[in-house]
N, C-alpha and C positions, 0 to 999 in steps of 0.2 A: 441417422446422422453418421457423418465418417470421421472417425478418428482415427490418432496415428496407434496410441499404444496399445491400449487393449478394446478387440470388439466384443461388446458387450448387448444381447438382445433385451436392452430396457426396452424397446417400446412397447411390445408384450408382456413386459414383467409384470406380474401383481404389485401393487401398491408398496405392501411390506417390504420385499426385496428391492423396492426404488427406495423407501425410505432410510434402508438397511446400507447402499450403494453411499446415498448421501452422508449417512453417520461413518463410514467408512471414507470416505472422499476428506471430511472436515479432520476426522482424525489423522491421518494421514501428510495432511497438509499443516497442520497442528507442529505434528510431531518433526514431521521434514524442514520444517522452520524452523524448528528450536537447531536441531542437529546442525543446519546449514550456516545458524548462526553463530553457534558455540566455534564450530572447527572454524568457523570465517576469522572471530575474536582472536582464536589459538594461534592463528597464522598469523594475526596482526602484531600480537603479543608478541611473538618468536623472532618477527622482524623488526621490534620495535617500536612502532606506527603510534604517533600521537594517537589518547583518548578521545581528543576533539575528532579527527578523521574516523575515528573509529564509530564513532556516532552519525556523521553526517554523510558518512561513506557503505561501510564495510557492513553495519547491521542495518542502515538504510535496505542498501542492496537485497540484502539475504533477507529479511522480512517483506520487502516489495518483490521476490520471487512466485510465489503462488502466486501475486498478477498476473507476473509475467507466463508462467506457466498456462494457468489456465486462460489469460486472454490470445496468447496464439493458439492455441487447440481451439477454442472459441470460433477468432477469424475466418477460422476453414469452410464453418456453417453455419454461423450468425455471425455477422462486422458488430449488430445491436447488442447483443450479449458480451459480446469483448468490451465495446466502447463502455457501458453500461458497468460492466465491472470495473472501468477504470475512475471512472465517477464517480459510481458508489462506494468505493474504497477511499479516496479522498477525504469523501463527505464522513463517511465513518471514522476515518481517523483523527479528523479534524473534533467532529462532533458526540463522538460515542468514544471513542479511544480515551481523547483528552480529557474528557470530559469525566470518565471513570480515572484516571488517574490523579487526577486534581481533586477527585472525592474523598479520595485513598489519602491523601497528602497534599498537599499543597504543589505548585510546581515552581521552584526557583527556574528564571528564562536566565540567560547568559547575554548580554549585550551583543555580539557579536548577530545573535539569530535576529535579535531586534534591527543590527546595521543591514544585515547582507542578507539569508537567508529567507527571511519572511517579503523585504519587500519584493526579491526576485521571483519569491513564490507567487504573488500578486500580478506583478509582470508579465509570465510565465503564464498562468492562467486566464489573462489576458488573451495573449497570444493563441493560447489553444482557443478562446472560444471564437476567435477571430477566423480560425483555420474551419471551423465547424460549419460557418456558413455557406462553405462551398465544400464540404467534403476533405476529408484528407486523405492526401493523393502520395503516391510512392516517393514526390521529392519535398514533398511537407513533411515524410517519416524521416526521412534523410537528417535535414534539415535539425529535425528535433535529436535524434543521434547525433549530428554532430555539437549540436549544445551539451549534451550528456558528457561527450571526451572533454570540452571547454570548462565546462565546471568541475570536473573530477582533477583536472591539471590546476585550476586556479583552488581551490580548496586543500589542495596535496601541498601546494607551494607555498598556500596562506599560511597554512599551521607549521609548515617547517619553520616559517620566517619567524614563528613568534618567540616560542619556548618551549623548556623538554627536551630541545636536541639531544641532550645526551642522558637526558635521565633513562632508567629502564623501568619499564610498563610492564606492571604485573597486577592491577586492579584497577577497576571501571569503580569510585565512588567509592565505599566502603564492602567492597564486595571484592575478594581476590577473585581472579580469575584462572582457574585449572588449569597447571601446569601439564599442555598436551605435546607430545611429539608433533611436527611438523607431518611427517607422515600420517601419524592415526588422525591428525587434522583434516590432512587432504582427506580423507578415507571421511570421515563426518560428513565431510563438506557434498562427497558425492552420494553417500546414501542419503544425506537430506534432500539433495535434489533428484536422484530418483521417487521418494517419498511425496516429494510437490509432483512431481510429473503424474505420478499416480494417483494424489488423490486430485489434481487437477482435471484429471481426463475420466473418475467415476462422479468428479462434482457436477463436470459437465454436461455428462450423458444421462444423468437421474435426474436433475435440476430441471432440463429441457423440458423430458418429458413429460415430470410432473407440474409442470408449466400450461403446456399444453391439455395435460388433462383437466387441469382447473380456470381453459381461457385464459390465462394470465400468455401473456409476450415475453419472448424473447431479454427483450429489454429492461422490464420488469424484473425479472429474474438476476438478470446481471445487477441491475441496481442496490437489489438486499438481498438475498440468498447466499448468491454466491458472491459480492462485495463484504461480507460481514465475516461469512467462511475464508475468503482470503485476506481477511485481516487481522486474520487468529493469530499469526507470529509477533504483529507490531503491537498488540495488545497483551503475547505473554511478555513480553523484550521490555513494553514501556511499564505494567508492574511491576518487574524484576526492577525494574531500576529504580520509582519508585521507592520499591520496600528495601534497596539496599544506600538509599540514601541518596543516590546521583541525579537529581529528579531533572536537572540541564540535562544528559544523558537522553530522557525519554521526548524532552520536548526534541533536540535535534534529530531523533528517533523519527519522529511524526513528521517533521518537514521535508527531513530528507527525502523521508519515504515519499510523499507526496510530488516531489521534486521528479524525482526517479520512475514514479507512476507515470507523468505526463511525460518526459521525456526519454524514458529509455523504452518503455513500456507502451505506451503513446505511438513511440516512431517504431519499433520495433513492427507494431502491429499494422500501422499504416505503409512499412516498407513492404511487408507480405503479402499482405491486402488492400485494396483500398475501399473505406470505413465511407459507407453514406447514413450521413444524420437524421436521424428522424427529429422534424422539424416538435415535436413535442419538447425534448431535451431544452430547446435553449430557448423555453418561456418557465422554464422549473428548474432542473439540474443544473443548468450552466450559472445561470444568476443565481443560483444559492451555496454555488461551490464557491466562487466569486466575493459573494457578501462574507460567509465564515471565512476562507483566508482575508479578507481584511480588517474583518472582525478580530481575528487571529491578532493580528498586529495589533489595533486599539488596546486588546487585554494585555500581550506582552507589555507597551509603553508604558500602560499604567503605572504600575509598580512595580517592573521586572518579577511579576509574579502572579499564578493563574491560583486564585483561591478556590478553595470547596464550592463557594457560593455561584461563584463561573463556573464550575466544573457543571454545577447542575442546571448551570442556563444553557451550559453545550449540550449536555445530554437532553434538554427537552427541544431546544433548535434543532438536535436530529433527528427525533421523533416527529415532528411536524415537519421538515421537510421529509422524511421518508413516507407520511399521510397524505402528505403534496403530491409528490410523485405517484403514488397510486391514484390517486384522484386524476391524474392528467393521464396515466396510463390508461386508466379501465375508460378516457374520455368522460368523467365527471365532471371536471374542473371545468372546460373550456370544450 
């Protein structure tokens, strides 16, 4: 395979050193997340930027980077692997994410994600799977780009209109957040995302391989490996918050992300490339990415609140459809 940043001869490698590549790639990606997101926070903090934006924005973003990373590096020599990681990140964050967070504690939702957030997340996914049955094409990536600036302008303007206009923002929940220079911010900001880029492009090139040497697809790969790997930051971001009390915080955390997966992430990759579908996906992954975000919603309404006891109906909904999806991958299912 061709990658941009580092060439790396995995296909020859012995097993050890592909597994060694992967444990390096996850860490990597780990770590570049946390950094990406801390200095992202630091700058918000320093310009003032509602908490609320700051959730459904800024760590959205920086947490949905290792997608973005590793599904353009992906596109160049699997569309399957890219697409695949962008699904199986969803579904993980919806179902594995949430679901261990709400284990940990309870999750107070905010009315607001119950109003706007989730059902556009429903919407939204809609649409993507709508776009799947014929492929998405370079002005379908567009298309979902330009929704990304729409929402980022109508969420920036939401939260201005509400309140905090002039309070000043120095903790997310009961957790101060580190008083960082604007500069050493920027400087975070880009060693984490060198750190994604890098461990994006050794998750990629290990991952394949060892894909292929065990028959397992492309697509496969991208659904759990490396979908779980790149969900390392929204799952350290949604226990930190979690354990610092803000647990609204982690849910907006998870939407946004998922928000930001399909359409920045989504279009970015279909601008680059254009993604053909392997018809397997939308008799499994598309209807159960689908069913969990609206699932999503029923739990939110509930009680504005995700208990333990959901937490571990999510976590076992993503264990069986992760069983689903190999089953229709290896062609057991159907």
């Amino acid at each position: 395979m061709t990658l941009a940043i580092i060439q790396l001869p995995v296909v020859a490698s012995p097993i050890w050193l592909l597994l060694l590549l992967l444990v390096v790639g996850f860490t990597a990606l780990a770590y570049g997340g946390d950094l990406l997101t801390s200095g992202s926070a630091s700058i918000s903090v320093n310009s003032n930027i509602n908490p609320v934006v700051i959730g459904l924005t800024v760590i959205s973003v920086a947490t949905s980077m290792p997608e973005m990373a590793t599904s353009l590096i992906a596109a160049r020599t699997s569309s399957n692997l890219a697409l695949g990681n962008i699904l199986g990140s969803n579904i993980a964050n919806i179902g594995l994410i949430l679901g261990i967070a709400a284990v940990i504690a309870p999750l107070s939702i905010q009315p607001r994600l119950i109003r706007r957030e989730v059902p556009f997340l429903i919407l939204l996914t809609v649409l993507f799977t709508v776009f799947a049955f014929g492929g998405y094409s370079r002005s379908e990536g567009i298309f979902l780009l330009s929704l990304t600036v729409a929402y980022l302008v109508y969420v920036v303007r939401g939260a201005n209109l509400e309140k905090r206009n002039n309070a000043s923002i120095s903790t997310i929940g009961s957790r101060k957040i580190s008083k960082v220079s604007t500069p050493k911010a920027i400087l975070l900001v880009a060693i984490g995302g060198g750190l994604l880029a890098l461990g994006a492009d050794f998750l990629v090139q290990s991952s394949v391989v060892i894909a292929s040497r065990m028959g397992a697809s492309d697509l496969f790969v991208g659904l759990t490996i490396v979908a779980i790997g790149t969900s390392l930051p929204e799952l350290a971001a949604s226990v930190a918050a979690v354990r610092s009390g803000h647990a609204d915080l982690c849910a907006g955390n998870i939407i946004g992300s998922n928000l930001f997966n399909l359409m920045l992430i989504g279009g970015s990759v279909a601008t680059v490339s254009t993604i053909e579908v392997d018809e397997r996906l939308l008799f499994v992954e598309f209807p159960c990415l689908l069913f969990l975000s609206i699932l999503l919603l029923c739990l939110f309404k509930n009680s504005c609140l995700v208990s333990r006891r959901e937490g571990l109906v999510l976590l076992f909904l993503y264990f069986l459809v992760l069983t689903l999806s190999g089953l229709a991958q290896f062609n057991l299912l159907f």
